[in-house]
C-alpha positions as CSV (number, residue, x, y, z in Angstrom):
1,X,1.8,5.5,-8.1
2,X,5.3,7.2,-8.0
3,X,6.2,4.6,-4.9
4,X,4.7,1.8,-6.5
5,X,7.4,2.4,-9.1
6,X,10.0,3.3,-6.3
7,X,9.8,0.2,-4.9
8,X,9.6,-1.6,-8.1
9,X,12.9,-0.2,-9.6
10,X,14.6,-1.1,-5.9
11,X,13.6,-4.5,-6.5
12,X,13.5,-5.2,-10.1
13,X,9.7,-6.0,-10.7
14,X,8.5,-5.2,-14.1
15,X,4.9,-6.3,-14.3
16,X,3.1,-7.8,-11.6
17,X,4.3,-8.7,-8.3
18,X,5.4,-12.6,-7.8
19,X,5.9,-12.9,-3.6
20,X,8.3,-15.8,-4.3
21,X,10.8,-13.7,-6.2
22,X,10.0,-10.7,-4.4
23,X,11.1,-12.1,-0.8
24,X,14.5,-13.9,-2.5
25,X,15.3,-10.3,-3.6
26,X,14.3,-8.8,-0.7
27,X,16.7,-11.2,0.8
28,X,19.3,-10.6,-1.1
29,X,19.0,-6.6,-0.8
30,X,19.1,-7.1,2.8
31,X,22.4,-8.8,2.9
32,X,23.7,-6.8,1.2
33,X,22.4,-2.9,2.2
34,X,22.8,-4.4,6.1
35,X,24.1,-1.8,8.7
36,X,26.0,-4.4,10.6
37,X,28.2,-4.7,7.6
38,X,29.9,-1.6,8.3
39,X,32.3,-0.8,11.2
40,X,31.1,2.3,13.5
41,X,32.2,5.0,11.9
42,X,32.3,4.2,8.3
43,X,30.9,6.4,5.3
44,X,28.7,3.5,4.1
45,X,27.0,2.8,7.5
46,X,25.2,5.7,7.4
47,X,23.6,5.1,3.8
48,X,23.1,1.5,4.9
49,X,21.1,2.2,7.4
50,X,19.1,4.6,5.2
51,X,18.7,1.9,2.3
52,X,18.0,-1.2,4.6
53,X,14.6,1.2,5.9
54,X,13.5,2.2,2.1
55,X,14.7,-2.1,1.8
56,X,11.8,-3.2,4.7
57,X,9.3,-0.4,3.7
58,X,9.2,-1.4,0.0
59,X,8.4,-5.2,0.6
60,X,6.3,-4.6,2.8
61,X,4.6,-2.2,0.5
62,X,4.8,-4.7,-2.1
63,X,3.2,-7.7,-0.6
64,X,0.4,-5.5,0.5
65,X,-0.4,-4.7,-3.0
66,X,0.6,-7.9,-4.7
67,X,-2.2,-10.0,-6.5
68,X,-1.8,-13.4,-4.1
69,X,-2.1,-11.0,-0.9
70,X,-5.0,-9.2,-2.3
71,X,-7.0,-12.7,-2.9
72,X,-6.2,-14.1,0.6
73,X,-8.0,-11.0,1.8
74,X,-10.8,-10.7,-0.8
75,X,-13.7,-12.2,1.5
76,X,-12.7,-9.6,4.4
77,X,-11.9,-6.8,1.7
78,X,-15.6,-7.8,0.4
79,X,-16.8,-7.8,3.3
80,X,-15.8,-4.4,4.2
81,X,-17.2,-2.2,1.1
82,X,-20.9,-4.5,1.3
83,X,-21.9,-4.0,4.9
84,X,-19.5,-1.0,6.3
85,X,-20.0,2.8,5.6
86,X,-17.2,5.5,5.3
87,X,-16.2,7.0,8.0
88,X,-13.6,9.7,6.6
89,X,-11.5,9.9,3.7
90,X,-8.9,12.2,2.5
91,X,-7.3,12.6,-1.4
92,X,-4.0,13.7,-1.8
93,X,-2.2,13.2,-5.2
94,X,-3.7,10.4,-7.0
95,X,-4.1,8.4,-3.5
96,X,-7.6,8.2,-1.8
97,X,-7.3,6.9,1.5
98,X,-10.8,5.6,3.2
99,X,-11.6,5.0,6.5
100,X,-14.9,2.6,7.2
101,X,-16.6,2.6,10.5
102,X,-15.3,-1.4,11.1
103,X,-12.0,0.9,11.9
104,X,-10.0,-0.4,9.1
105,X,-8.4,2.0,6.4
106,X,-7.8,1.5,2.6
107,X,-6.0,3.3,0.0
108,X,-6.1,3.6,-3.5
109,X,-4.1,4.4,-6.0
110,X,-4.1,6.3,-8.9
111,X,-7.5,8.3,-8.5
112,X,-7.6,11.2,-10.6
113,X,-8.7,14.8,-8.9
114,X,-11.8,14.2,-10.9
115,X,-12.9,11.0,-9.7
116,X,-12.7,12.0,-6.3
117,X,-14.3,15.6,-6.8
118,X,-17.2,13.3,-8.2
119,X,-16.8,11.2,-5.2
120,X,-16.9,13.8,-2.7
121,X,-20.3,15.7,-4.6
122,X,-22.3,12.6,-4.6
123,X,-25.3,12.5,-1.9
124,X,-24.6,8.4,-1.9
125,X,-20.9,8.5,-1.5
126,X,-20.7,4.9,-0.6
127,X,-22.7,3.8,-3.5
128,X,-20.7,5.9,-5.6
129,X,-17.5,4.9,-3.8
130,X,-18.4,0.8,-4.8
131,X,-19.4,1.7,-8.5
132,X,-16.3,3.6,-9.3
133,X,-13.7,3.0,-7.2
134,X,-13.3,0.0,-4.9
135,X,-12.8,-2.5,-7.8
136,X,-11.5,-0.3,-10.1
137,X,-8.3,0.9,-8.7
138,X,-5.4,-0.5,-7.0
139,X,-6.1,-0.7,-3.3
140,X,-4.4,-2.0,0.1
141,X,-4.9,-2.5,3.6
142,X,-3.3,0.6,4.8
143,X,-3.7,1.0,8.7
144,X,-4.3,-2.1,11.8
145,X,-8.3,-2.2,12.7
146,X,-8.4,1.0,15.4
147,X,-8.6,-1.1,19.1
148,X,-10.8,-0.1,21.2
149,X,-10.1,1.1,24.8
């Protein structure tokens, strides 16, 4: 949750996340934090380069999470939590991150200590796991499907 609002505050967003407005900020944060405005050398290179990283990380972050990116992927997303079973998870914070068996990896945000404690002393974690927090909680594609040698 406390990155959520990072990357919020770094690109204005109050409410949710429009991907039109977000990329024309993201563009315009870009031109503006780029390194290659800077001569070798200067102070603000440095800091640039810094800022243009927290710059890409953020929108990415943001269009993972944001509600038109989330309904392109519902029928995989659906998919997923109907006919896969969990493979690992771990909870650290208020983020739960779940790994299926399909490889792919989702995490969630803003799951309290005792949801997950719940989650982790059920018999039928994956039934639990769909009833409480797949739909419940704001979730992203976290990790590219493992490939397999």
């Amino acid at each position: 949750m406390k990155r959520i609002k990072q990357y919020k505050t770094l690109f204005s967003i109050e409410g949710s996340i429009d991907l039109k407005a977000l990329k024309k900020t993201y563009r315009n944060l870009v031109k503006e934090w780029h390194p290659d405005k800077f001569q070798d050398g200067d102070v603000g290179q440095e800091e640039a380069e810094l800022k243009s990283v927290e710059i890409i990380d953020g929108y990415h972050f943001l269009v993972s999470i944001a509600p038109e990116t989330k309904a392109a992927n519902l029928a995989e997303y659906t998919e997923i939590i109907t006919n896969s079973s969990i493979q690992d998870f771990q909870h650290k914070g208020l983020q739960l991150e779940i790994t299926f068996l399909d490889g792919s990896t989702y995490e969630y945000f803003g799951v309290p200590k005792g949801v997950f404690i719940k989650f982790l002393n059920s018999d039928k974690q994956m039934r639990f796991a769909r009833r409480s927090i797949f739909n419940s909680y704001l979730y992203r594609k976290s990790k590219k499907e493992l490939q397999e040698a």
